[in-house]
NUTIZA-663431 format. One record per residue (C-alpha): x, y, z; residue number from 1. Coordinates in Angstrom, 2 decimals. Example, Ala and Ser with C-alpha at 12.3 -4.5 7.8 and 13.67 -1.06 7.14 Angstrom:
<sites>
+---------+---------+---------+-----+
|       u |       v |       w |  nr |
+---------+---------+---------+-----+
|   12.30 |   -4.50 |    7.80 |   1 |
|   13.67 |   -1.06 |    7.14 |   2 |
+---------+---------+---------+-----+
</sites>
This chain:
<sites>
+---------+---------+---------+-----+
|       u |       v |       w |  nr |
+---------+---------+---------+-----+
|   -2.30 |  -19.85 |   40.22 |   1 |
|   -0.72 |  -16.53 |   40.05 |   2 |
|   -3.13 |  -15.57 |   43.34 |   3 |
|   -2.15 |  -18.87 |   45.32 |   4 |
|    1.68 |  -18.09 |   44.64 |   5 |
|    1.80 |  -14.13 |   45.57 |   6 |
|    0.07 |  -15.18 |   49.07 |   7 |
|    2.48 |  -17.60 |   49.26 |   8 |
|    5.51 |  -15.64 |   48.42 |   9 |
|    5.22 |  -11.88 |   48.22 |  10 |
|    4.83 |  -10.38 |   51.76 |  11 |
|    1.94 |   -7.78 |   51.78 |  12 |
|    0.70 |   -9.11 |   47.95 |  13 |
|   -1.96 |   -6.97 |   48.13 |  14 |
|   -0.37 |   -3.06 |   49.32 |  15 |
|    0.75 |   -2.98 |   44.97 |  16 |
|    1.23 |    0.49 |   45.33 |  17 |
|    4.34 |   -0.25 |   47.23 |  18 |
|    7.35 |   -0.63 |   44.78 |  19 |
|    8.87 |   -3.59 |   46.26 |  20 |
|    5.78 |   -5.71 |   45.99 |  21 |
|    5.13 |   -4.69 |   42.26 |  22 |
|    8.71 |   -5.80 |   41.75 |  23 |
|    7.88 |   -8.92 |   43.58 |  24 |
|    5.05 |   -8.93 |   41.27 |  25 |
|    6.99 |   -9.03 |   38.22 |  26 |
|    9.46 |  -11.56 |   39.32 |  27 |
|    6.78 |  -14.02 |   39.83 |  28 |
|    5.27 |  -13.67 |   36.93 |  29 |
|    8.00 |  -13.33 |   34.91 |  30 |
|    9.46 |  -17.35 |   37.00 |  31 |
|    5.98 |  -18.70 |   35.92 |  32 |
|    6.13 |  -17.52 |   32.75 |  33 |
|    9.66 |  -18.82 |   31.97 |  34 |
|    8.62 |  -22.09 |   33.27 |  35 |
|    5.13 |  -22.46 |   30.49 |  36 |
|    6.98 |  -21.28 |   27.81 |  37 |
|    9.77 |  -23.95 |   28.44 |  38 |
|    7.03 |  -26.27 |   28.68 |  39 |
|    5.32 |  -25.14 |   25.48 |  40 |
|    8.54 |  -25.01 |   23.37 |  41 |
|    8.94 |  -28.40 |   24.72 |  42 |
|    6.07 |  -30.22 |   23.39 |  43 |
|    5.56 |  -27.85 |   20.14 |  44 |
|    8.76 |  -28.92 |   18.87 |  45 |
|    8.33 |  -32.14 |   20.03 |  46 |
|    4.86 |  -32.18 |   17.59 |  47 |
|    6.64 |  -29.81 |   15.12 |  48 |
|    9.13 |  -33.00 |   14.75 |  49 |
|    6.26 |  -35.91 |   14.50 |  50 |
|    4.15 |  -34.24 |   12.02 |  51 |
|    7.00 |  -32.30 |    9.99 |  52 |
|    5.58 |  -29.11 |   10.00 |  53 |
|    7.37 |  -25.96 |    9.72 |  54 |
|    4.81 |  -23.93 |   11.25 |  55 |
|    4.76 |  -25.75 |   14.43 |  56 |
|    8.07 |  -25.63 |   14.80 |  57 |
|    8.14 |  -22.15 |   13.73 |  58 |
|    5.54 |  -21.44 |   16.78 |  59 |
|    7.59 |  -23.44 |   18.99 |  60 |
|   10.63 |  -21.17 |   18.46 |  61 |
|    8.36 |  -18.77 |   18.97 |  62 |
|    7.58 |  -19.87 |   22.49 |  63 |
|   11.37 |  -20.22 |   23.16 |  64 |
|   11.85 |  -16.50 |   22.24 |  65 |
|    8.90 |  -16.10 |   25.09 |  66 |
|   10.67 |  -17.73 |   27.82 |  67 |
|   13.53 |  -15.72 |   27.15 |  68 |
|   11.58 |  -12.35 |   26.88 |  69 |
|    9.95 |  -13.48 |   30.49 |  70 |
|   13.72 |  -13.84 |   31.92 |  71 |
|   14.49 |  -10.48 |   30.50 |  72 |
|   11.32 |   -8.66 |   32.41 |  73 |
|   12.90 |  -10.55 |   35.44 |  74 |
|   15.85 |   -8.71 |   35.64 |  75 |
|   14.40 |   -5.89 |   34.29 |  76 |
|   11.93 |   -5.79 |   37.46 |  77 |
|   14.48 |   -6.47 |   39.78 |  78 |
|   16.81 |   -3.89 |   38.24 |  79 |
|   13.77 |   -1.28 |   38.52 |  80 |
|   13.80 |   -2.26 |   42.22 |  81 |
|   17.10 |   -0.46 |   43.04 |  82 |
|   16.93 |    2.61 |   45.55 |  83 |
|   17.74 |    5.69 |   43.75 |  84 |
|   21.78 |    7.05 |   44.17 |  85 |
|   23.51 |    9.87 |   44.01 |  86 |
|   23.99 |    9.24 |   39.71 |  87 |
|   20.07 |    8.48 |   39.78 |  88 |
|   18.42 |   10.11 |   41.79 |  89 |
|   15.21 |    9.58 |   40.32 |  90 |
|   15.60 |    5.91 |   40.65 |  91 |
|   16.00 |    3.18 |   38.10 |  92 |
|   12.42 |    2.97 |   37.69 |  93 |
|   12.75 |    3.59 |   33.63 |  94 |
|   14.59 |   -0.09 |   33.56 |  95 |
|   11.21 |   -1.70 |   32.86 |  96 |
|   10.39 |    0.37 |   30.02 |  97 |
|   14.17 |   -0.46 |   28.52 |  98 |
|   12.98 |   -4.07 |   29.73 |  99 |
|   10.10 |   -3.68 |   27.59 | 100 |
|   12.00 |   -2.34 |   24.41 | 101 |
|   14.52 |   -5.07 |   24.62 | 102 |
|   11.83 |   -7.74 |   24.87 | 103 |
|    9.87 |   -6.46 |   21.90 | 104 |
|   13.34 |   -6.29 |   19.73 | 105 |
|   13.51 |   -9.92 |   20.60 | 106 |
|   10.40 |  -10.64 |   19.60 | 107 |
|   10.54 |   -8.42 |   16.05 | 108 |
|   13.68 |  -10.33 |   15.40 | 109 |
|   11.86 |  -14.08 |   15.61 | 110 |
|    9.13 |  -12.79 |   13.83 | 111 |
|   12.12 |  -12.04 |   11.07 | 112 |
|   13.66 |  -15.61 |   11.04 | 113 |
|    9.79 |  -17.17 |   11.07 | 114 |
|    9.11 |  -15.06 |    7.87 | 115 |
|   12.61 |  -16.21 |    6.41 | 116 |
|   11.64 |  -19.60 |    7.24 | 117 |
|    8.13 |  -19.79 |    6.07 | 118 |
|    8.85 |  -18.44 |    3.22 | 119 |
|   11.08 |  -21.12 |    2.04 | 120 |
|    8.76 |  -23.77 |    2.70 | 121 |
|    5.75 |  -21.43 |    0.32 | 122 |
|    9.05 |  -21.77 |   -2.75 | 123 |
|    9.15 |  -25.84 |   -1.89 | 124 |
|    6.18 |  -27.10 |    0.11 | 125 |
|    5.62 |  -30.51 |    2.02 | 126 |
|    2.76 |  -31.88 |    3.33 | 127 |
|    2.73 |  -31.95 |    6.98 | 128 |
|    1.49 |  -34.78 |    8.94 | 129 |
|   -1.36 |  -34.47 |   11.80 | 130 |
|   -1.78 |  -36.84 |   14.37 | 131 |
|   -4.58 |  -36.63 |   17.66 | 132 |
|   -1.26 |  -36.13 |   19.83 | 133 |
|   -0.49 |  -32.81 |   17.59 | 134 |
|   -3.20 |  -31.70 |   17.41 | 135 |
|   -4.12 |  -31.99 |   21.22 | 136 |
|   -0.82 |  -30.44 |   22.07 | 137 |
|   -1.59 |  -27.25 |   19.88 | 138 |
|   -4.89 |  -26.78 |   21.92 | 139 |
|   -3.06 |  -27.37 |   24.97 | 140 |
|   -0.71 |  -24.34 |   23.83 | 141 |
|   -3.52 |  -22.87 |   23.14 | 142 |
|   -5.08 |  -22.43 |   26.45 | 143 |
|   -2.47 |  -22.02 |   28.37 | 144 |
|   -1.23 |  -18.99 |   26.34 | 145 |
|   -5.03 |  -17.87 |   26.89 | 146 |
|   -4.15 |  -18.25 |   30.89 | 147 |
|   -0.70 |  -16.12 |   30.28 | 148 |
|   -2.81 |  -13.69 |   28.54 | 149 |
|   -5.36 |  -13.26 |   31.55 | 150 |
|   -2.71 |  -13.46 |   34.71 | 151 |
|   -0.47 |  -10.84 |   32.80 | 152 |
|   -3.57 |   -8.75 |   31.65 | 153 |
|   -4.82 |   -8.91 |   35.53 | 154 |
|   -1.12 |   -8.18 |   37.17 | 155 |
|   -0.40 |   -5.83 |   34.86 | 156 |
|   -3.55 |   -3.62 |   35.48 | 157 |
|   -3.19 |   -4.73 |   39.39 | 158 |
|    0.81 |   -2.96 |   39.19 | 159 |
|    0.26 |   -0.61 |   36.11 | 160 |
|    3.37 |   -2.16 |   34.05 | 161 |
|    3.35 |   -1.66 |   30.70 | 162 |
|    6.08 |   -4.08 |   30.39 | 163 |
|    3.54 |   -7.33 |   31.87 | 164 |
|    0.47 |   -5.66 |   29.62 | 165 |
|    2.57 |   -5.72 |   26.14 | 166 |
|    3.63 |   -9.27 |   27.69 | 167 |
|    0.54 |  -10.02 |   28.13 | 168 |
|   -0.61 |   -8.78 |   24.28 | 169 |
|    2.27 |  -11.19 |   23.23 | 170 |
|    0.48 |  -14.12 |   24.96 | 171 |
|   -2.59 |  -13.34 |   22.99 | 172 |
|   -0.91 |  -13.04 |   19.65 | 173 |
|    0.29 |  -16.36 |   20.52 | 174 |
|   -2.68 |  -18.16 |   20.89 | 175 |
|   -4.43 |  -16.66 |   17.89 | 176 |
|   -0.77 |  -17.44 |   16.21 | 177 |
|   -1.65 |  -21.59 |   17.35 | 178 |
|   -4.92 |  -21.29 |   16.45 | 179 |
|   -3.98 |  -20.51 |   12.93 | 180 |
|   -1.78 |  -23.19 |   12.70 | 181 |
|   -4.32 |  -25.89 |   14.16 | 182 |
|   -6.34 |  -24.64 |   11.76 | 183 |
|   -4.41 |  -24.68 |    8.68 | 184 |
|   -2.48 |  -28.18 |    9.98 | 185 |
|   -6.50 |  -29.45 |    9.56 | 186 |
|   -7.36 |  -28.02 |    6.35 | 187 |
|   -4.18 |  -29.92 |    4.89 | 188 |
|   -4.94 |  -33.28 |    6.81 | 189 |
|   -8.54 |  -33.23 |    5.59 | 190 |
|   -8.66 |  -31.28 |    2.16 | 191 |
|   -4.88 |  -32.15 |    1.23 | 192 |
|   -4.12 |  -28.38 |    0.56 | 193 |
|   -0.36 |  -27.70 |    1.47 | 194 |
|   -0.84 |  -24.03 |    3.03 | 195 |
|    1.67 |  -24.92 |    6.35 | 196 |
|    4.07 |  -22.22 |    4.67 | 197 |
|    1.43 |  -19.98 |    4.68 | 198 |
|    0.30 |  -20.30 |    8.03 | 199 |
|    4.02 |  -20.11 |    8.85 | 200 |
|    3.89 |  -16.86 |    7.46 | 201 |
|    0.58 |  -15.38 |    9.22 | 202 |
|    2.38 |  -16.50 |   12.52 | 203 |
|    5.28 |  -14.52 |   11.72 | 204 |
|    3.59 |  -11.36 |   10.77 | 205 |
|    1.53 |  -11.88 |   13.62 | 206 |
|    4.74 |  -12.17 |   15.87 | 207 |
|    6.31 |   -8.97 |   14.06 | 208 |
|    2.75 |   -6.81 |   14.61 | 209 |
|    3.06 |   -7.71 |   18.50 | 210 |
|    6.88 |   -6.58 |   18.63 | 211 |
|    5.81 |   -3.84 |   17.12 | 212 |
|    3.04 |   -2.93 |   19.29 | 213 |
|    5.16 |   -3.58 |   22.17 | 214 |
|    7.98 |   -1.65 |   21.09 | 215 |
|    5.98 |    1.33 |   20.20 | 216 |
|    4.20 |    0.87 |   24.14 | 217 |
|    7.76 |    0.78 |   25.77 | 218 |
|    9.03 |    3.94 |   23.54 | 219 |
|    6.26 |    6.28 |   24.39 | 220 |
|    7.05 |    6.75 |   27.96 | 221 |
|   11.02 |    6.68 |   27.60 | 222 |
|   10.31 |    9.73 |   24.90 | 223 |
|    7.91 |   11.19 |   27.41 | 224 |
|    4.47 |   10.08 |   26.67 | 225 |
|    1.27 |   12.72 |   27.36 | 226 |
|   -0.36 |   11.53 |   30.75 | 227 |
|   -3.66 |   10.26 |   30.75 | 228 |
|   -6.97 |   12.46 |   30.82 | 229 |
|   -7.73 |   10.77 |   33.69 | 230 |
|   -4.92 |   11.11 |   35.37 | 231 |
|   -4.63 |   15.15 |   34.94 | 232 |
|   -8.35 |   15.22 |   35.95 | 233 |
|   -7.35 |   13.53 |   39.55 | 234 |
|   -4.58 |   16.51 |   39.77 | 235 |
|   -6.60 |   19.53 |   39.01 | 236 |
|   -9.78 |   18.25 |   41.17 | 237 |
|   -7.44 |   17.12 |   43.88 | 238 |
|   -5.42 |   20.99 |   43.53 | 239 |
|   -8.48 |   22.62 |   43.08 | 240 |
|  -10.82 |   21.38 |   45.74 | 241 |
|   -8.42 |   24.02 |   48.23 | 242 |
|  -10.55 |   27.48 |   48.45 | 243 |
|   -7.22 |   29.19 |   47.78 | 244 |
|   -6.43 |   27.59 |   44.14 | 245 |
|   -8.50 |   29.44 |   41.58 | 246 |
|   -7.48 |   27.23 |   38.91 | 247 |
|   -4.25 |   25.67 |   37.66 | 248 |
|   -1.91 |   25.65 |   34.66 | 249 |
|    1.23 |   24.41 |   32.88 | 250 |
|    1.12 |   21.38 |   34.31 | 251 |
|    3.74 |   18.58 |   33.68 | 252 |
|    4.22 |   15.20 |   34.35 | 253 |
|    7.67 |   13.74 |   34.44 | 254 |
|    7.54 |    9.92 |   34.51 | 255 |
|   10.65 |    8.04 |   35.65 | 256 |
|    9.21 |    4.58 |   35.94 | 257 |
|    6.08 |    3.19 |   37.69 | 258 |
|    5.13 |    4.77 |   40.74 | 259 |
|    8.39 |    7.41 |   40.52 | 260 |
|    5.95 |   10.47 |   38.94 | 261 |
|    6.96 |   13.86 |   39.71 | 262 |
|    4.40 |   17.02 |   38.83 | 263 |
|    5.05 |   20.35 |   38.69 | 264 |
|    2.19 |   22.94 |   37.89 | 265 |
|    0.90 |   26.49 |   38.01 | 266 |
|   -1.71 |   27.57 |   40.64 | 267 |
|   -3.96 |   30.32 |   40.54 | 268 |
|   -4.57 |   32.48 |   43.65 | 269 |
|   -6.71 |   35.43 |   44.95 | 270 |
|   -4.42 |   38.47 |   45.31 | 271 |
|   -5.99 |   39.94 |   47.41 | 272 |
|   -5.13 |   37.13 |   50.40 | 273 |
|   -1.89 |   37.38 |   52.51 | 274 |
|    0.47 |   35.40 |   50.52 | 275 |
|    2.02 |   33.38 |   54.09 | 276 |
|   -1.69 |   31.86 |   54.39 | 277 |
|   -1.80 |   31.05 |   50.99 | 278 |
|    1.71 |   29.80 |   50.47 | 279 |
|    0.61 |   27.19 |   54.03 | 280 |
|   -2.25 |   26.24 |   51.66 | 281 |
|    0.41 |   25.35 |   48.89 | 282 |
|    2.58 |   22.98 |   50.99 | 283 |
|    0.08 |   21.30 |   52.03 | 284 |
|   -1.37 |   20.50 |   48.88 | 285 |
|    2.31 |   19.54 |   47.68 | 286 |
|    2.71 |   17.32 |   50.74 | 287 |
|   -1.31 |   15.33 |   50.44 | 288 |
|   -0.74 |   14.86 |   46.86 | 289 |
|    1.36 |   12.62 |   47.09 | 290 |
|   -0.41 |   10.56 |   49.78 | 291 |
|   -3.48 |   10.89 |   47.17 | 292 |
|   -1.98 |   10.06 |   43.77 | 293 |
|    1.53 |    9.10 |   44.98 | 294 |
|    3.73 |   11.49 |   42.72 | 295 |
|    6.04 |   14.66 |   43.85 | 296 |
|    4.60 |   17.93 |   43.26 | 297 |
|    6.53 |   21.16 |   43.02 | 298 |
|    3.78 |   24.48 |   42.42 | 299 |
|    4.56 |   27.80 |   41.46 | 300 |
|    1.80 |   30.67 |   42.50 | 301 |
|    0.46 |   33.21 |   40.41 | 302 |
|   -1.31 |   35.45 |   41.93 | 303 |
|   -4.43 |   36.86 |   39.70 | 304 |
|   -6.99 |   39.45 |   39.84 | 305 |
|  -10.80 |   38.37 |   41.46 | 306 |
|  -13.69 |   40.34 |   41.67 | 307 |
|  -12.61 |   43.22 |   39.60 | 308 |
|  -14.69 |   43.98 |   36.89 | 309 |
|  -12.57 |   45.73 |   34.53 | 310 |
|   -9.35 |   42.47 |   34.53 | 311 |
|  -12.90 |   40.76 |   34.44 | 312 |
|  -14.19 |   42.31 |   31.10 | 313 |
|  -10.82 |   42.79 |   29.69 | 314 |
|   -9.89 |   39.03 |   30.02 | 315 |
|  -12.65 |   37.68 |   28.44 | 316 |
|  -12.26 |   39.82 |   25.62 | 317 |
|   -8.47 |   38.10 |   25.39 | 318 |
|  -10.14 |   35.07 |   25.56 | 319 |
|  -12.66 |   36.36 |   22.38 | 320 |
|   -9.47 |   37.23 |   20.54 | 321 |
|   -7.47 |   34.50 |   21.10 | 322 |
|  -10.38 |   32.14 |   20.17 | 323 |
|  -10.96 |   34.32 |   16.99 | 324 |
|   -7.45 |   33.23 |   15.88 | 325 |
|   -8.12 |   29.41 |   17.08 | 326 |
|  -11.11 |   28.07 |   18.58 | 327 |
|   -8.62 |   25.66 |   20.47 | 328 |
|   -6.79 |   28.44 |   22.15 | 329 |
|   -6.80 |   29.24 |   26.10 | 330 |
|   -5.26 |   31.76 |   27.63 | 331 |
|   -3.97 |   31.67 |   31.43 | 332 |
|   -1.78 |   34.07 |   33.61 | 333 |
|   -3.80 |   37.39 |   32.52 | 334 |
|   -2.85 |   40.22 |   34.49 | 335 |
|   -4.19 |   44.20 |   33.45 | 336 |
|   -1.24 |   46.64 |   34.17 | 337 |
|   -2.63 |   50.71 |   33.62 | 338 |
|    0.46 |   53.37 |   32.66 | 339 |
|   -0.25 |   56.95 |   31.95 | 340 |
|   -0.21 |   56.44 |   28.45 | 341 |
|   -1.61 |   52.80 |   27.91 | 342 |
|   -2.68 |   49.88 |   29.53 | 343 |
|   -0.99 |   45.90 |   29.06 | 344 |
|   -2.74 |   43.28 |   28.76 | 345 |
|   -0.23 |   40.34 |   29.82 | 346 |
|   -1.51 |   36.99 |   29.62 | 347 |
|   -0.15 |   33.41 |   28.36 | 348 |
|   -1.96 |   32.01 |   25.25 | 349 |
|   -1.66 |   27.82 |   25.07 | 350 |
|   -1.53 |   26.64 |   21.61 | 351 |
|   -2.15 |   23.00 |   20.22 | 352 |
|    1.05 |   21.18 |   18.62 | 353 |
|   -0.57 |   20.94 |   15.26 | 354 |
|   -1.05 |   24.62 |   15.01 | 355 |
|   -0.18 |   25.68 |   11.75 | 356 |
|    0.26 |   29.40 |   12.45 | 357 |
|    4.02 |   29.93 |   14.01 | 358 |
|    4.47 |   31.51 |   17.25 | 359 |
|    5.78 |   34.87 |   15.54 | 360 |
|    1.90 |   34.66 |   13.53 | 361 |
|    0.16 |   33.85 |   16.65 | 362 |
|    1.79 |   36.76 |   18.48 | 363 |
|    1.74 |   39.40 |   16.10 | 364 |
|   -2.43 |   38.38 |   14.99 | 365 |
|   -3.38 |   38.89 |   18.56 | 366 |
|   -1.31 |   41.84 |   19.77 | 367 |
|   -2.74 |   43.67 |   16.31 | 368 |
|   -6.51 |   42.52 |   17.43 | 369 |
|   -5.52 |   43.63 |   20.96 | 370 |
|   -4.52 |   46.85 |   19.59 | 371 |
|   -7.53 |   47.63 |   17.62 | 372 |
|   -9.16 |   47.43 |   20.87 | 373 |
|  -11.53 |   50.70 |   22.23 | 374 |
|   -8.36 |   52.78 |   23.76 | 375 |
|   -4.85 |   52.33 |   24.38 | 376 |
|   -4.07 |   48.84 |   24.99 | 377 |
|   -0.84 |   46.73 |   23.95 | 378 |
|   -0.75 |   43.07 |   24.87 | 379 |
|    2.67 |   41.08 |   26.13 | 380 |
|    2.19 |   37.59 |   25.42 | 381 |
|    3.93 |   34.28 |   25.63 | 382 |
|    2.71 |   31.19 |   24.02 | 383 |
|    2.93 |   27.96 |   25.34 | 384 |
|    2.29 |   24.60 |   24.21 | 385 |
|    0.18 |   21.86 |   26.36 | 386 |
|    1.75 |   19.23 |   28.11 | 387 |
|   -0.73 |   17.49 |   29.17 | 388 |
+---------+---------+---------+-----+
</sites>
C-alpha cells in the first residue's frame, strides 16, 4: 500500500537520498498511520466495551496514543524539511530526532496510566467476556500492526529515520502486546482464570520497554552518538584510495539530522611532494565526498615522513611503547625533530574512553619509556580520545 501511494503522490519516490522526498516519505507514512490507528482504537474499544475487559481497552488507548505519536512524526518531518537560515544554518534536520523523543515520552506516559489501570483491576478482578466478534477484531489488530511494523521497518531503512524505525519497533510491541491479550482473554473464557489484569499489566510494561527503547534511540544522536563502523570504513577507503593520503586521523562526524552530516578529519601526506599538488588532491577529495557519501568534509594535512628509515625505526618503537602501556593504544602525527643536544619524538597517542590511567599517567609512563631509550631522546605528546 505504502508503494502504490508514494508513486502516486511523492514526485521522484524513488531518488530517497533527496531530503524532500524522505520528508515526503514521512508524511505519508505518518497520514496512513494516523488513519489505522484511528481505525484500531475504534474497534478495540468498541470490543473492550462488549466483552468488559480492561485489557482491551487498555490496548485500545494504547492505539489512540499511536495515532497521535504518528501526527507528531508528521510535523516533525515536515518541520525537518525547512531550508537552513541564518539562526540554523545547519538546518532543522535534528527536528526528527526531538520528534522521536517526544513520541517515545508519549508513549512511556500510556504505558504509566495502563500500569495504573491494570493494576486496579489485579486488587478487584472481573471476568471478562469473549465473543467470536472480539476475538476476530484482536487478530485483525493484530495483523495490521504486523503490516505497520513491515512498511515502517522497510521506509525507515529505505530513508534511514530513526524516528519511522523506533515507530516501527512500537508497531511490533503492539502486536505482541494483542497477542497477549487474545491470549489471556482465551485462557479466562475457556479455563475461567481471571488473569485480564495481568495481561493488562504485561501490555503496559511492554508499552513502557518500547518508550524506552525509543527514547534511548532518539537521545543518542541529539547527545552525539559514535558513527557506525561501517560508515567510517566508507570515509577512510573513499580518502584513502587518493595516492597522496597516506592514511587518516581524528576523524569526526557531526550529525545534524538525516542526510545533513558534516566530517572533518586528518590526512596524512608524503612530505616530500609540493604541497599546491597535494593540497588540489585535498579539494577534490572534499568536493567527491560528498557526491559519494553525501556529507561535508573539511581536512586538515599533516605532512609526515616516508621512506626514511630512521622516523621509520623510531616510530615503531613509539608504537612498541605506547602499546606496552595499552595494547589498545595508536599513535598518529609522529614527526622526529634532531637538536644538537637531543632528538623529539612528537607524535599523538589515541586512548580508549575507558582508560583507567589519566592523561597526566599516560604522558608521564611514555615520555619516561621514551627517555630510557638508546641516546638522547624526549618525547612531546598529546593524547587524544577516539571519536569514531
Amino acid at each position: 500500500m505504502i508503494a502504490l501511494l508514494s508513486k502516486l503522490f511523492i514526485k521522484d519516490h524513488q531518488n530517497t537520498k533527496d531530503a524532500n522526498v524522505r520528508h515526503a516519505y514521512g508524511v505519508l507514512c505518518g497520514a496512513f498511520g494516523v488513519f489505522l490507528n484511528i481505525v484500531l482504537f475504534g474497534v478495540k474499544f468498541a470490543a473492550g466495551l462488549i466483552s468488559g475487559s480492561v485489557a482491551i481497552t487498555a490496548d485500545a488507548f494504547n492505539n489512540l496514543s499511536d495515532a497521535g505519536s504518528s501526527i507528531v512524526m508528521m510535523v516533525g518531518f515536515k518541520m525537518a524539511g525547512q531550508k537552513p537560515d541564518p539562526e540554523h544554518p545547519f538546518g532543522h534536520g535534528r527536528i526528527e530526532y526531538v520528534t522521536g523523543l517526544v513520541v517515545s515520552m508519549i508513549i512511556i506516559v500510556m504505558g504509566f496510566e495502563l500500569l495504573k489501570s491494570s493494576v486496579g483491576k489485579i486488587i478487584h478482578p472481573e471476568m471478562p467476556t469473549l465473543t467470536p466478534l472480539v476475538a476476530g477484531i484482536l487478530i485483525f489488530s493484530i495483523i495490521v500492526k504486523l503490516y505497520m511494523y513491515y512498511y515502517n521497518t522497510k521506509t525507515g531503512q529505505m530513508i534511514a529515520s530513526t524516528a519511522m524505525k523506533a515507530t516501527a519497533l512500537d508497531s511490533f510491541t503492539d502486536s505482541i502486546s494483542t497477542l497477549i491479550v487474545l491470549a489471556c482473554s482465551l485462557i479466562g473464557y475457556y479455563f475461567g482464570v481471571t488473569v485480564d489484569g495481568w495481561c493488562g499489566l504485561a501490555v503496559s510494561l511492554f508499552v513502557l520497554y518500547a518508550g524506552i527503547s525509543s527514547a534511548k534511540d532518539t537521545i543518542d544522536p541529539l547527545l552525539g552518538s559514535k558513527p557506525s563502523k561501517e560508515y567510517v570504513d566508507a570515509i577512510e577507503k573513499f580518502v584513502t584510495s587518493y595516492d597522496d593520503v597516506i592514511g587518516i586521523h581524528d576523524l569526526v562526524v557531526h550529525d545534524y539530522g538525516p542526510g545533513r552530516v558534516m566530517i572533518s578529519l586528518h590526512a596524512e601526506v608524503p612530505a616530500n611532494r609540493d604541497i599546491t599538488d597535494v593540497h588540489d588532491t585535498i579539494d577534490l577529495i572534499e568536493h567527491r565526498i560528498n557526491e559519494k557519501l553525501g556529507c561535508q568534509c573539511v581536512i586538515h594535512m599533516d605532512p609526515v615522513a616516508v621512506n626514511d628509515e630512521a622516523t621509520d625505526r623510531m616510530k615503531r618503537l613509539a608504537q612498541l611503547i605506547a602499546k606496552s602501556v595499552d595494547e589498545r593504544f595508536t599513535i598518529h602525527d609522529f614527526r622526529m625533530v634532531k637538536g644538537p643536544s637531543h632528538t623529539n619524538l612528537i607524535f599523538d597517542v589515541v586512548a580508549p574512553f575507558d582508560c583507567k590511567l589519566s592523561e597526566e599517567e599516560i604522558k608521564n609512563t611514555i615520555c619516561a619509556k621514551v627517555e630510557s631509550l638508546p641516546g638522547n631522546h624526549f618525547a612531546v605528546i598529546d593524547v587524544d580520545r577516539p571519536f569514531v
